[in-house]
KOLLUMLUM-289588 format. One line per field, with one value per residue (C-alpha): residue in one letter; chain; x, y, z. Coordinates in nm, 3 decimals, m for minus. Layout:
type <- A|...
mol <- A|...
east <- X|...
north <- Y|...
up <- Z|...
! end
This chain:
type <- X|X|X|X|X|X|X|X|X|X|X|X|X|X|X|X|X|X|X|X|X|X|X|X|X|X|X|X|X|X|X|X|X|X|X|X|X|X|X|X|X|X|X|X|X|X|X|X|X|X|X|X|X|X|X|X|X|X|X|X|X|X|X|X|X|X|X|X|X|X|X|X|X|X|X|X|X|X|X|X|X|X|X|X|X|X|X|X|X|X|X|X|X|X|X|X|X|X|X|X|X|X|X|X|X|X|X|X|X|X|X|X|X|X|X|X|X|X|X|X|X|X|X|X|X|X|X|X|X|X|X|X|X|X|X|X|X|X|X|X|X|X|X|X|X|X|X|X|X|X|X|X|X|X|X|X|X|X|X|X|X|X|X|X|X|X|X|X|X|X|X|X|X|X|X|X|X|X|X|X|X|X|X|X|X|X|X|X|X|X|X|X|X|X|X|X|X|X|X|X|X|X|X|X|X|X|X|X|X|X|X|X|X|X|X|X|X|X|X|X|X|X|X|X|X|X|X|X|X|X|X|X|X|X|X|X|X|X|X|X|X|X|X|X|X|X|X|X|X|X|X|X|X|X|X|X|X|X|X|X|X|X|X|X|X|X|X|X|X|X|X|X|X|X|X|X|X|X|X|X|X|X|X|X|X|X|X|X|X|X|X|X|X|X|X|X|X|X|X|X|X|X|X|X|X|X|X|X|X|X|X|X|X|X|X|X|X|X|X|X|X|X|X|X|X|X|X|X|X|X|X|X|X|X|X|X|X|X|X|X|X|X|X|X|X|X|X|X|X|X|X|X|X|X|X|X|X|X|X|X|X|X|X|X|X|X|X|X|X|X|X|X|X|X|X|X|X|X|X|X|X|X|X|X|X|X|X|X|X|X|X|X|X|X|X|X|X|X|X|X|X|X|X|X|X|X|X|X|X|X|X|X|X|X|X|X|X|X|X|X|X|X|X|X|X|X|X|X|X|X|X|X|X|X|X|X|X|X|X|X|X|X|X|X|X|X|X|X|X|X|X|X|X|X|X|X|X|X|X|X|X|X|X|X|X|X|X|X|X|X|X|X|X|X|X|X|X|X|X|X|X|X|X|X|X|X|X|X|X|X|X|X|X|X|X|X|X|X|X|X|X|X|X|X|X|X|X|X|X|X|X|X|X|X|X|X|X|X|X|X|X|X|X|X|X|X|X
mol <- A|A|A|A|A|A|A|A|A|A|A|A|A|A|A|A|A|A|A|A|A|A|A|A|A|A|A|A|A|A|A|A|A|A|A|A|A|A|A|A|A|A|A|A|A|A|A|A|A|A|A|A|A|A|A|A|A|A|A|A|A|A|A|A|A|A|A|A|A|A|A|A|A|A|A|A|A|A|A|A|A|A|A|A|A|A|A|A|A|A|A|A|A|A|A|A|A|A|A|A|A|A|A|A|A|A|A|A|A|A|A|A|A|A|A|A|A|A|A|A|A|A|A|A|A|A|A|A|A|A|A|A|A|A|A|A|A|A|A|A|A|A|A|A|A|A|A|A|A|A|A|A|A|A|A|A|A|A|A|A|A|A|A|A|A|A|A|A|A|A|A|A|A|A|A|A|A|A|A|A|A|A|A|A|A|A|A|A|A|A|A|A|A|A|A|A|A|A|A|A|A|A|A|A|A|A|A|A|A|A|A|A|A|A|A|A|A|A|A|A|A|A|A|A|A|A|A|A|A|A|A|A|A|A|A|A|A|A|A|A|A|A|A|A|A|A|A|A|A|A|A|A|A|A|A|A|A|A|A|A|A|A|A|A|A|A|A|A|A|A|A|A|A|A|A|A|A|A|A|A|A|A|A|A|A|A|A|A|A|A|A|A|A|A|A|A|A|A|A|A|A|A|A|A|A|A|A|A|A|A|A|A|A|A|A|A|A|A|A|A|A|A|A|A|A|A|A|A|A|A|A|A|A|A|A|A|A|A|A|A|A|A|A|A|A|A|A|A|A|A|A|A|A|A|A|A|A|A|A|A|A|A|A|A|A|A|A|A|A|A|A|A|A|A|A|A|A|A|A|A|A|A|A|A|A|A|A|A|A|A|A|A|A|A|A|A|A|A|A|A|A|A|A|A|A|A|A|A|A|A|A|A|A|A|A|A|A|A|A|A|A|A|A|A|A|A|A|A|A|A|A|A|A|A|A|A|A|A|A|A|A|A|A|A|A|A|A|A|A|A|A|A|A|A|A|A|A|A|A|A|A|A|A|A|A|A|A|A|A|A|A|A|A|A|A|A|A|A|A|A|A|A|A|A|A|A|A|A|A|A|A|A|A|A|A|A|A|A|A|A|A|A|A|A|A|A|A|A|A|A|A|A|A|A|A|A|A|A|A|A|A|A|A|A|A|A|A
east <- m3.123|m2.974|m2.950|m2.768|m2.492|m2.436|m2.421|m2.188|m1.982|m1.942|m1.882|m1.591|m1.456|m1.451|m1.301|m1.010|m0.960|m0.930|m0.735|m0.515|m0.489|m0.394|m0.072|0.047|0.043|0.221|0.500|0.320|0.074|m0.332|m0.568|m0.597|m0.231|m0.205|m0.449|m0.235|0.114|m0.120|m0.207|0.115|m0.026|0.181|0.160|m0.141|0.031|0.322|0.567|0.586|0.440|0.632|0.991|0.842|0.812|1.209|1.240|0.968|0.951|1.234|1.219|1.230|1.473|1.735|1.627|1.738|1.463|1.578|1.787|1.920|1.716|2.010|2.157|1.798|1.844|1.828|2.135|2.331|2.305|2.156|1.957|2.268|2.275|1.930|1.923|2.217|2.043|1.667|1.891|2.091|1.705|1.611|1.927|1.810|1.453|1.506|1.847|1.641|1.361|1.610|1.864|1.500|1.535|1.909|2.124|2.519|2.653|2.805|2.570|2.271|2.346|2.301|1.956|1.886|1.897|1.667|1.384|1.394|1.391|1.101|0.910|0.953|0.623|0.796|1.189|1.278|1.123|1.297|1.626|1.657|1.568|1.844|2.091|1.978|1.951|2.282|2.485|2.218|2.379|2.746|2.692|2.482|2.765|3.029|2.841|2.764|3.150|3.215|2.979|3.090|3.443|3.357|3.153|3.460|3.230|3.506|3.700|3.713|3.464|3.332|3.678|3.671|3.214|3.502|3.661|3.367|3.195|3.522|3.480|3.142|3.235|3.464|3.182|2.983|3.191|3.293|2.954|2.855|3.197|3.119|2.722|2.811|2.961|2.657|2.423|2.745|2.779|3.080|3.114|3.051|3.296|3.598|3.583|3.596|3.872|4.063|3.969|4.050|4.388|4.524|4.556|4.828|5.028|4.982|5.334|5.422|5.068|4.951|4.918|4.768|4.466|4.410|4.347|4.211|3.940|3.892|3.906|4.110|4.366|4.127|3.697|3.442|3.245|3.468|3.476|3.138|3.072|3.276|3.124|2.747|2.889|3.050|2.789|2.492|2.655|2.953|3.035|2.608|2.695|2.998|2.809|2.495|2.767|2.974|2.624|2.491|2.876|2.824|2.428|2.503|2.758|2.563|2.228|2.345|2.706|2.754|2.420|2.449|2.687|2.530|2.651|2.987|2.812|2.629|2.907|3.219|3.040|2.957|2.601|2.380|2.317|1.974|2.014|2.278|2.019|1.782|1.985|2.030|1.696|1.579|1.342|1.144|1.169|0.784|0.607|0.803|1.090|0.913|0.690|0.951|1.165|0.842|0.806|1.195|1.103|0.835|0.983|1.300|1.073|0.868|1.147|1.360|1.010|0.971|1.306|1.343|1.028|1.009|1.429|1.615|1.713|1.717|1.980|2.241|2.266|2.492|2.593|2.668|3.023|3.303|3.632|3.787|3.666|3.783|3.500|3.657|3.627|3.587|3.588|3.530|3.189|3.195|3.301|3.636|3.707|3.939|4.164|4.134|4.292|4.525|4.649|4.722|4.986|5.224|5.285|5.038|5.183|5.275|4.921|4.681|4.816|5.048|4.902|4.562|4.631|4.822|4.540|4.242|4.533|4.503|4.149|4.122|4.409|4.227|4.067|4.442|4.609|4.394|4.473|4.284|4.047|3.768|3.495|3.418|3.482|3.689|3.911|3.969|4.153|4.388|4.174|3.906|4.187|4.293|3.956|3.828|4.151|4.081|3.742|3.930|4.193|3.894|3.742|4.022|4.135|3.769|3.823|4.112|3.999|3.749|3.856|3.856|4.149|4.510|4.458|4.526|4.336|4.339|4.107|3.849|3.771|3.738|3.494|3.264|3.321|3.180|2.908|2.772|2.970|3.032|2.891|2.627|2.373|2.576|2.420|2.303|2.026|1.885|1.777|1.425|1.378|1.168|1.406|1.680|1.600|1.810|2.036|2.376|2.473|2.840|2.999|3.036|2.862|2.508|2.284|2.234|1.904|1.562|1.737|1.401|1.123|0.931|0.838|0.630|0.759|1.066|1.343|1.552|1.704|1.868|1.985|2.131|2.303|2.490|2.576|2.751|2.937|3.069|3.130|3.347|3.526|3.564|3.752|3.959|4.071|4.140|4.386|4.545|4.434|4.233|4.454|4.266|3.963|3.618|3.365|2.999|2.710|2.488|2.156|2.006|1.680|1.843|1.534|1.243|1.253|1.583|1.827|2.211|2.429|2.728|2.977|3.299|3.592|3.849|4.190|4.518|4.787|5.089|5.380|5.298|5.023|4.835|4.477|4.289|3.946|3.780|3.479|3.164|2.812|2.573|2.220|1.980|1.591|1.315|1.181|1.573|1.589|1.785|1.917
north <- m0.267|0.004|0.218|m0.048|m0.093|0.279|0.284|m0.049|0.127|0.475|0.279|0.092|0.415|0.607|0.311|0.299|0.671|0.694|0.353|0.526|0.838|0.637|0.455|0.843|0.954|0.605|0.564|0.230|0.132|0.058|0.055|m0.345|m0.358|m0.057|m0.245|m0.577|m0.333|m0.214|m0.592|m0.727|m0.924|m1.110|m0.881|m0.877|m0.764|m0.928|m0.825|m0.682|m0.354|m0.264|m0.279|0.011|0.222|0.226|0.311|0.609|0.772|0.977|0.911|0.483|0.520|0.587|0.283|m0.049|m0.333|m0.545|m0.656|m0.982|m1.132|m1.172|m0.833|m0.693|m0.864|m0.663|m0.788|m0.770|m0.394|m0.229|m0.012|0.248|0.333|0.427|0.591|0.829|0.963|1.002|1.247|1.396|1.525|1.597|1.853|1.990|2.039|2.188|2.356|2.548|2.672|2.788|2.998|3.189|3.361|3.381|3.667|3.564|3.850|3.924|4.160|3.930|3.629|3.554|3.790|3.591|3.247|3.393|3.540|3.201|3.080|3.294|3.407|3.146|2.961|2.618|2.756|2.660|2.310|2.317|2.452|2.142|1.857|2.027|2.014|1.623|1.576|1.657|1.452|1.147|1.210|1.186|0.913|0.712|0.768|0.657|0.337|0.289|0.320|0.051|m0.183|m0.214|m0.241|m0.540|m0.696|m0.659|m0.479|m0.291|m0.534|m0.594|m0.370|m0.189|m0.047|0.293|0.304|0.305|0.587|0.806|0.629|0.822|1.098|1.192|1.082|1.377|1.598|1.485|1.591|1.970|1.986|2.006|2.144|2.460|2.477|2.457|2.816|2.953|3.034|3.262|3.213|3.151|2.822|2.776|3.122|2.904|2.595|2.720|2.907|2.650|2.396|2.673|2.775|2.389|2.516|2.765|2.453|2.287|2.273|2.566|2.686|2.713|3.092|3.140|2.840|2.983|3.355|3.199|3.003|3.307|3.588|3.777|3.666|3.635|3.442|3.802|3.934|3.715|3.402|3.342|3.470|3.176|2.965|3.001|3.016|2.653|2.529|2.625|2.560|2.426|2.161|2.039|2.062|1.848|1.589|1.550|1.501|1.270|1.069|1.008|0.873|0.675|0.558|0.469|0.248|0.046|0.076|0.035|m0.124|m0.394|m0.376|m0.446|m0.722|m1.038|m1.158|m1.381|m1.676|m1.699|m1.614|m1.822|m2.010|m2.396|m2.331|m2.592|m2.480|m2.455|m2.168|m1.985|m2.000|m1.861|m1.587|m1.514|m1.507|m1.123|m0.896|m0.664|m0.375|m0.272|m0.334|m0.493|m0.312|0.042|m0.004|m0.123|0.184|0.428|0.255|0.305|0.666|0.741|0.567|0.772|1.068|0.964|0.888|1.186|1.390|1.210|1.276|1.618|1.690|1.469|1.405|1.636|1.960|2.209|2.319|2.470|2.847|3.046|3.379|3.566|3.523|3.757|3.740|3.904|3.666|3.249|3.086|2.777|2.413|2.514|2.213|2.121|1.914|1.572|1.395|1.609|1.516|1.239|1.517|1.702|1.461|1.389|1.746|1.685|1.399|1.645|1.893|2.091|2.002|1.661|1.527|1.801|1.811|1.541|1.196|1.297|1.325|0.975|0.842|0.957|0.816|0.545|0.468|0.558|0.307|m0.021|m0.148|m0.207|m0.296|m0.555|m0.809|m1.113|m1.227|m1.320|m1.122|m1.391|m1.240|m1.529|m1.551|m1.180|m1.214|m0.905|m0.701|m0.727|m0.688|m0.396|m0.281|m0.328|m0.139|0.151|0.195|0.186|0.392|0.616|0.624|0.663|0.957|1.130|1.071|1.230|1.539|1.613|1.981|1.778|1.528|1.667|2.043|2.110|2.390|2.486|2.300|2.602|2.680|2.319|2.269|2.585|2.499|2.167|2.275|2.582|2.577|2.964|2.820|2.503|2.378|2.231|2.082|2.409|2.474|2.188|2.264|2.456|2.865|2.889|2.590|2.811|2.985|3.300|3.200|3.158|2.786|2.629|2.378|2.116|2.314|2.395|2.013|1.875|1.861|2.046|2.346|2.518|2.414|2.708|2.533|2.244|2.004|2.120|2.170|1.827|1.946|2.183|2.006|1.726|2.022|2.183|1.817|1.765|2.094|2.009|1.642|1.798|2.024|1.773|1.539|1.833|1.899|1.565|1.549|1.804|2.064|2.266|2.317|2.468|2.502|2.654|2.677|2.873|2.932|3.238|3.269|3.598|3.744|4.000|4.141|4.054|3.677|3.712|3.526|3.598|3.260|3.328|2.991|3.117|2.882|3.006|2.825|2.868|2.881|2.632|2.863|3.133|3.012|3.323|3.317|3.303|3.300|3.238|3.256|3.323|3.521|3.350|3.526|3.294|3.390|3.231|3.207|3.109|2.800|2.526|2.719
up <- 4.422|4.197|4.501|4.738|4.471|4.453|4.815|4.862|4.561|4.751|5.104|4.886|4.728|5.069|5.237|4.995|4.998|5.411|5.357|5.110|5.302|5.623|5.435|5.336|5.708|5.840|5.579|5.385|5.657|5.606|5.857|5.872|5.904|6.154|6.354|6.334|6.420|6.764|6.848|6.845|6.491|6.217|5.918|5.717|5.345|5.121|5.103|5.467|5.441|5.740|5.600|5.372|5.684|5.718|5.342|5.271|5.663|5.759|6.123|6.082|5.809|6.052|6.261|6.175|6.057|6.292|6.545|6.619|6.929|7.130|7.128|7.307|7.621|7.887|8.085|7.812|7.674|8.032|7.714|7.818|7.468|7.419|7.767|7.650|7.339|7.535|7.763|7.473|7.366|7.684|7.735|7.402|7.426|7.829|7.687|7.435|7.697|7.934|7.610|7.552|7.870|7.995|7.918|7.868|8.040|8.403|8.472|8.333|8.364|8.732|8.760|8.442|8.665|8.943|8.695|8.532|8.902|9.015|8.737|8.443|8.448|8.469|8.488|8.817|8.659|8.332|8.457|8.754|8.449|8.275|8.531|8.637|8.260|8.226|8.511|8.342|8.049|8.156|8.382|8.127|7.880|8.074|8.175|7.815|7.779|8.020|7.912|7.606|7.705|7.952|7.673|7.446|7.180|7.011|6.831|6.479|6.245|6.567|6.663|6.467|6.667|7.057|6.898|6.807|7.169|7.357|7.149|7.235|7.616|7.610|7.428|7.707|7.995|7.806|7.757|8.080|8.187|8.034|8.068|8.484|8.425|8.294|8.633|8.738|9.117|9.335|9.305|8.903|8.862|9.064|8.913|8.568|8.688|8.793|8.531|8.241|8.419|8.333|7.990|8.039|8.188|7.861|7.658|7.381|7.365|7.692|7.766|7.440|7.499|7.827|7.653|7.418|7.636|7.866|7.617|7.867|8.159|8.401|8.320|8.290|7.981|7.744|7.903|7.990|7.639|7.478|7.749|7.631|7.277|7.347|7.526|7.277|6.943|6.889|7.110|7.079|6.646|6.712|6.933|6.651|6.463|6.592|6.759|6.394|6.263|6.605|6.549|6.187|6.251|6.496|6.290|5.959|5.968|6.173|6.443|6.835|6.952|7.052|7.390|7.404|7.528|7.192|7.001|7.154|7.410|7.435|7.392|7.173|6.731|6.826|7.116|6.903|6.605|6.822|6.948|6.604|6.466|6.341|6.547|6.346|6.498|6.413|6.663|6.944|6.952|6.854|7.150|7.359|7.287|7.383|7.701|7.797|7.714|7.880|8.227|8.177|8.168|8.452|8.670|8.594|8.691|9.009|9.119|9.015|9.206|9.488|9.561|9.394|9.611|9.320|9.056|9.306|9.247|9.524|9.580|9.257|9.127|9.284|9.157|9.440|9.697|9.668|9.894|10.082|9.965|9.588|9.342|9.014|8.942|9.059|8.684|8.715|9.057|8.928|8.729|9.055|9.247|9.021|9.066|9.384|9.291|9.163|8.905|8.732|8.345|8.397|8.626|8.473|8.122|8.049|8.139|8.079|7.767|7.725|7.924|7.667|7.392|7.513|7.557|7.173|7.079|7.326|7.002|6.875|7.165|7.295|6.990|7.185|6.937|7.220|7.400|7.674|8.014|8.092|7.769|7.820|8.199|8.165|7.983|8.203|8.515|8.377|8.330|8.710|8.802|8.577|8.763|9.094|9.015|8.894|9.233|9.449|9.273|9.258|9.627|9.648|9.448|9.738|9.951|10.256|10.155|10.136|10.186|10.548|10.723|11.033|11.280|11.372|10.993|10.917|11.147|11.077|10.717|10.721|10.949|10.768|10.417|10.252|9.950|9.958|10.235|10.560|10.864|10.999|10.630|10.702|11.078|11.042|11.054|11.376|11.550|11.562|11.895|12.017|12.269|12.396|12.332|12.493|12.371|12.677|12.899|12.732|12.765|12.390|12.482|12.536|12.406|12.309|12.614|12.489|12.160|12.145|12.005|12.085|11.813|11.750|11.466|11.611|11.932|11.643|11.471|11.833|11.935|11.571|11.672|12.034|11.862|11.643|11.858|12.126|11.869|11.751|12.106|12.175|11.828|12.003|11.697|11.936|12.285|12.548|12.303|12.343|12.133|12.104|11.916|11.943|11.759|11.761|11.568|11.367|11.181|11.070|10.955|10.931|11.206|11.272|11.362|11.474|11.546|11.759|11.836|12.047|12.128|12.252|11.934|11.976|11.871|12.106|12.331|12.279|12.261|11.917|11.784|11.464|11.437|11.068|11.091|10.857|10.848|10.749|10.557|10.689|10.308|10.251|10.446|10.285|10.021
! end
């Protein structure tokens, strides 16, 4: 008997210390009401021993309790808030792999790319999640942007969270603006170029915040220097920053906005109650939030691995050499096409800068007391327009609109780009048989009989070509034009393509030719 109660006593006293030592490791939680937290169960304890989790555990105290149950729906928020931060830690965590083994130099940096590339375990992995990670993040915080402006969730005690929202949107985009200089190739080199060379139109100061921004008058050892610099610590220091100003206000402030219908709507006391009533945000919403995670992971994997063509990486930066069609990356096509319009101070510098004044100041212009979509009719006008505008002019930054060149090198350029995979990358190595193709006079098909399953790709590719030169001739851009391609095996797994055009020039009528060799790796194809 003696020896049962010793027993039951010992069982009791080891039970209360692994019970004790549980509620140390999870912030106020026992085993009985851990259990209850994985089952989706009430709470076991007064008073709610999960509230204590927010108060003694570092990473919960920065959450919120609760949330009001209307502000989780789904079609409400899009989770684009939650989305943008997951990425924000993805850029970090990938960021930090990737600064262990590139060297911020001209002469390093690009070799630097290739061993991560080649040699990295996991590089080439880590370094295309950071570049999808990081067109995720600007395009997740620009919807975020535009959700809550079409919500109208920056009025009142959430105007000064727009401001710090547009901040980090412009964090964001110099972010990435400066990381795409990093890998050092043609086409990274000449849009930095051109995007730092707005500066010196900038009023007063201009020369000087172009030195300043390139460390000399034109991008080498300095720039990409002050590049990395920007990229790595400053401008991420600045976006913690201004993300935790951001994240408190919503967490601890004034929460999530519930949607207008609940708010301003003619909806019954007993549905706006409900959309009132608090979620705890242990367990529901915890376990919600590690699901959202773990499919943003999953689906950034599956495209990186399965859709994604690779981090582009082209030939190594020369600044004695501007390769055709170069552009900015695709979120500064807008400014590009704005450049375009007019002068380089007043459309690069000028209204820019009113614009992003603006977007700060919506809060207090837009004095309509409502959120409802329909109370708000101009607002949400103007809004719609803004997003068109935004389009039309990212169109119009493209190479292809409003920079005329001539016929011959626009063709060859679209079909074989100097920098970037055109038409002719994608058509396989051992398609590319040597021959002497004519445009017009060469059939568009069985071009390789020898092969057995013949080589479609590459009859699609010649028939692009004579399509395009046929339509060129008929414009009238081409007189008297004829066109070739020759493939020839050049060395070992290595082919020579050479596309000739040849046409009589309008002035004179004498006859010209233009005409590219690309040499294309069999272990190269595609890239």
């Amino acid at each position: 008997m003696l020896r049962n109660l010793n027993f039951q006593d010992l069982r009791q006293k080891l039970g209360f210390a692994i019970d004790n030592r549980v509620r140390i490791i999870t912030a106020g939680l026992g085993i009985d009401e851990l259990r209850a937290v994985l089952r989706g169960d009430p709470p076991t304890e007064k008073p709610n021993p999960r509230f204590k989790v927010h108060t003694i555990s570092f990473l919960f105290h920065i959450r919120p309790r609760y949330y009001q149950k209307g502000s989780t729906i789904l079609a409400h928020t899009f989770r684009l808030g939650f989305m943008t931060v997951l990425f924000y830690a993805i850029e970090l965590i990938t960021g930090i792999v990737l600064m262990v083994y590139y060297v911020p130099t001209p002469a390093g940096a690009y070799a630097s790319i290739l061993e991560i590339m080649s040699e990295v375990p996991f590089g080439n992995l880590m370094r295309d999640l950071h570049r999808l990670g990081a067109e995720a993040t600007v395009i997740f915080t620009f919807l975020h942007l535009l959700r809550t402006y079409f919500t109208g969730s920056y009025k009142k005690e959430r105007s000064f969270t727009w401001i710090t929202g547009v901040i980090l949107l412009g964090l964001t985009l110099f972010l990435s603006f400066f990381g795409y200089l990093l890998p050092w190739d043609q086409l990274a080199y000449w849009a930095v170029t051109i995007g730092t060379s707005m500066a010196e139109a900038a009023p007063l100061l201009g020369n000087e915040v172009n030195l300043l921004l390139r460390g000399a008058p034109d991008i080498g050892a300095g720039g990409l220097l002050r590049a990395y610099l920007l990229h790595i610590i400053l401008l991420p220091l600045l976006a913690v920053l201004v993300l935790s100003i951001h994240y408190y206000k919503v967490a601890r402030e004034h929460g999530i906005s519930l949607p207008a219908r609940y708010e301003e709507g003619d909806v019954s006391p007993e549905v706006k109650k409900d959309s009132k009533r608090r979620l705890d945000f242990l367990p529901d919403l915890f376990s919600h939030e590690i699901y959202l995670t773990i499919l943003g992971l999953f689906l950034l994997l599956l495209v990186t691995i399965f859709f994604y063509g690779g981090a582009p990486l082209e030939n190594i930066a020369n600044p004695q050499q501007t390769p055709l069609d170069t552009k900015s990356p695709w979120y500064f096509w807008w400014l590009q096409g704005m450049l375009k319009l007019g002068d380089k101070s007043l459309m690069g510098i000028v209204i820019p800068t009113l614009l992003v004044i603006l977007l700060f100041a919506v809060p207090y212009i837009d004095r309509n007391p409502y959120r409802s979509f329909v109370k708000r009719p101009v607002a949400v006008s103007l809004g719609v327009l803004a997003v068109l505008v935004l389009i039309l002019l990212s169109y119009m930054g493209l190479p292809q609109y409003g920079i005329e060149m001539p016929a011959a090198t626009r063709i060859v350029q679209d079909m074989s780009p100097e920098e970037g995979v055109g038409p002719l990358q994608d058509v396989p190595y051992d398609q590319l048989q040597q021959g002497f193709y004519i445009a017009n006079e060469t059939p568009t098909e069985n071009l390789c009989p020898d092969l057995d399953f013949g080589c479609p790709e590459f009859e699609e590719f010649f028939s692009l070509f004579t399509d395009r030169v046929n339509e060129a001739i008929d414009s009238g851009a081409l007189e008297n034009g004829d066109a070739v391609i020759v493939t020839e095996n050049w060395q070992q797994d290595l082919k020579k393509v050479t596309m000739r055009i040849t046409w009589d020039a309008p002035e004179t009528g004498d006859r010209k030719t233009y005409e590219r060799h690309i040499y294309i790796h069999r272990n190269n194809q595609g890239e």
